[in-house]
N, C-alpha and C positions, 0 to 999 in steps of 0.2 A: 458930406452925406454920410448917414451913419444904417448905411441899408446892412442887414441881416439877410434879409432872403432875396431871391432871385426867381419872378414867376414867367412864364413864357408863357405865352399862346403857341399852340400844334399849328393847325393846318394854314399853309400861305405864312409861316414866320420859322415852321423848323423843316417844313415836308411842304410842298405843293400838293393843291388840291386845287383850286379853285377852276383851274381852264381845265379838269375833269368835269367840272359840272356843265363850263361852259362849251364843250365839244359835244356832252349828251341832249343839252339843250337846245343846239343845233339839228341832232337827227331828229330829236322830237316836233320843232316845226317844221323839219323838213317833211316830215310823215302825214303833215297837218297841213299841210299848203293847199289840198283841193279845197280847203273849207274857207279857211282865211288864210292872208299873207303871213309871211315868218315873222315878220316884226309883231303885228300883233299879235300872233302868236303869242309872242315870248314876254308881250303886255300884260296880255291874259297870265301867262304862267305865275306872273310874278305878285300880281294881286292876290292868285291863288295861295302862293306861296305865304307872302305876309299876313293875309286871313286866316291860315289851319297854324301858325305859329304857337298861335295860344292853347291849339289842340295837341299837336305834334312833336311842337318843339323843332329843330336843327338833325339834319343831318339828310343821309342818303334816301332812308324808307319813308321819311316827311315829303323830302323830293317826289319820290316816287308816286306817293298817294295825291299829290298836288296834280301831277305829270295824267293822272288816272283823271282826276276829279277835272280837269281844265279840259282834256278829251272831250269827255262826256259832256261838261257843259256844251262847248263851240262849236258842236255836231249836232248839237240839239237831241241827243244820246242814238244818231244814227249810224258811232263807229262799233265798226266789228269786232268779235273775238277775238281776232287774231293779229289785228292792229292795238287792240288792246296786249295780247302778251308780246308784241314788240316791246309794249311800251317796261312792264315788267324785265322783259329783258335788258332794255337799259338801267336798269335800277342795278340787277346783277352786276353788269358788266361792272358797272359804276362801284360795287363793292369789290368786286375780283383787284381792282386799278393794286399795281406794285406802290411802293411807296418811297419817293424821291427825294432824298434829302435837299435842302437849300445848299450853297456852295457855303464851306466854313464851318457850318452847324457844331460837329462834332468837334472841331478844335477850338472854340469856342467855348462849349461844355464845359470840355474836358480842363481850362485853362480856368474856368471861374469855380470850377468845384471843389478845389483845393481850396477857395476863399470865401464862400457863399454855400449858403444850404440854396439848394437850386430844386423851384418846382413848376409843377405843368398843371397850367391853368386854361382849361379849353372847356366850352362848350360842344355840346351837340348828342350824338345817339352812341348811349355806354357802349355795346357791343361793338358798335363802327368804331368809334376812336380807341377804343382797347386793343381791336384789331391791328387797326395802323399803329401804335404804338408799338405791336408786337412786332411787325414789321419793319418797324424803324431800325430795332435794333437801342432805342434810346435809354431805355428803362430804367437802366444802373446809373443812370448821371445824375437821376432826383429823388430828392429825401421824401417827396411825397407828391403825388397824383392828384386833380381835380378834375372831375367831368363835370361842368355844372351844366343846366337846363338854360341857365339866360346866364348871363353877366352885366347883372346892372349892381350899383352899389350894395342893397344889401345882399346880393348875393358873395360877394369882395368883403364886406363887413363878414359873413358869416368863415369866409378862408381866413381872415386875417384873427378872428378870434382862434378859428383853429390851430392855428400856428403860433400864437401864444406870442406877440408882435406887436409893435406899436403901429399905426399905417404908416407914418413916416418913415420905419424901419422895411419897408416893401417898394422895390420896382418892378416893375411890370415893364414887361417886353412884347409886343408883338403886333400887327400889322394893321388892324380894326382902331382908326379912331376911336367912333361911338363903343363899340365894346371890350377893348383893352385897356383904354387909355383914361380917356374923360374918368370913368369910376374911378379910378383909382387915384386920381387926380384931384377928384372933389370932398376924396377922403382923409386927403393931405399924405398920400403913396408920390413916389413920382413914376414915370414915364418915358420908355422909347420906341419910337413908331417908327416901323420898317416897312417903309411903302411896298407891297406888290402890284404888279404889273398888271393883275387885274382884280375887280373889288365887287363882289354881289353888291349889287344895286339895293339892298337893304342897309347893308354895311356902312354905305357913304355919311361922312362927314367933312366940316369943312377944316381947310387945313391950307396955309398953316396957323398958327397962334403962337402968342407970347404968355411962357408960362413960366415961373424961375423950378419948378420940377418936371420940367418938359425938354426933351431932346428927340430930333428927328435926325435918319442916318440913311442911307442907301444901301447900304447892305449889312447884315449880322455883325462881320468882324468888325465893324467900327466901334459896338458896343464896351469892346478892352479897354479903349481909348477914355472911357469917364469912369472905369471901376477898378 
């Protein structure tokens, strides 16, 4: 392999996120149980979710506007003010959350930057992921940043022209089949997918496959072991 750059996905590959969403999604049906059950609740939620995507886009204040707009639907808009600013409150909280590294992350980094230009390729809401990156602590590991709005190939076509690259010359790392991996894969980049423990229900894909630029690992530091 003749890779030049090294791109990670952020959240659920360098920092957990994802069981934040999934504990405030919990108080949210639990708030909503007089109306319907939690499960549907969390039915509801999620259709909500993948319907305003093409409005919103990824991240916490998406969440949150879904979180508003699934209320109002399921109550047939007979929830109150003040069940409504719980609901905003979870959205806060959900921004306040510390930022936890994966086990490894940093020495990791730290060991392929000496041999790779190393970048971050995440989607979702500039200001949220700026944040958490600022919180990481991560910043100084990468030769350059991406927030993108989606991550389908031509948005990877439009990073890998930026980077002045062949796609062949790019791996990608990080935990999203459909949105880490596949692109970049169809682009003739290769791929390694780092299961997390838990995966938004939008995210899923199927797994595994046989691909000769495809590697799947159970944790970060196995990554050393092909580069």
């Amino acid at each position: 392999m003749k890779i030049k750059i090294i791109a990670f996905d952020a959240d659920d590959t360098l920092w957990h996120n994802e069981h934040h969403f999934q504990e405030t999604e919990k108080k949210f049906c639990a708030l909503l149980e007089d109306f319907l059950p939690q499960h549907t609740v969390a039915r509801e939620l999620l259709q909500t979710e993948i319907k305003n995507i093409a409005l919103y886009g990824y991240g916490i204040k998406a969440f949150m506007l879904s979180m508003i707009e699934t209320a109002i639907r399921i109550t047939d808009q007979k929830i109150d003010a003040a069940s409504l600013e719980k609901i905003i409150q979870f959205g806060k909280e959900l921004l306040d959350q510390p930022v936890e590294l994966l086990e490894d992350v940093e020495h990791v980094l730290k060991t392929l930057k000496s041999q790779y230009r190393l970048v971050m390729a995440t989607k979702g809401d500039l200001l949220d992921q700026e944040r958490k990156l600022r919180k990481s602590g991560l910043a100084d590991y990468f030769h350059h940043i991406e927030i993108m709005s989606e991550k389908k190939e031509p948005d990877f076509e439009k990073l890998i022209r930026h980077l002045d690259i062949k796609p062949s010359e790019l791996m990608m790392i990080g935990n999203s089949i459909k949105s880490d991996i596949l692109p970049v894969l169809n682009l003739g980049g290769h791929g390694i997918h780092i299961p997390y423990h838990i995966t938004w229900a939008h995210e899923h894909a199927e797994t595994p496959f046989v691909h000769p630029h495809f590697r799947q690992v159970e944790r970060i530091s196995e990554v050393l072991a092909f580069l």
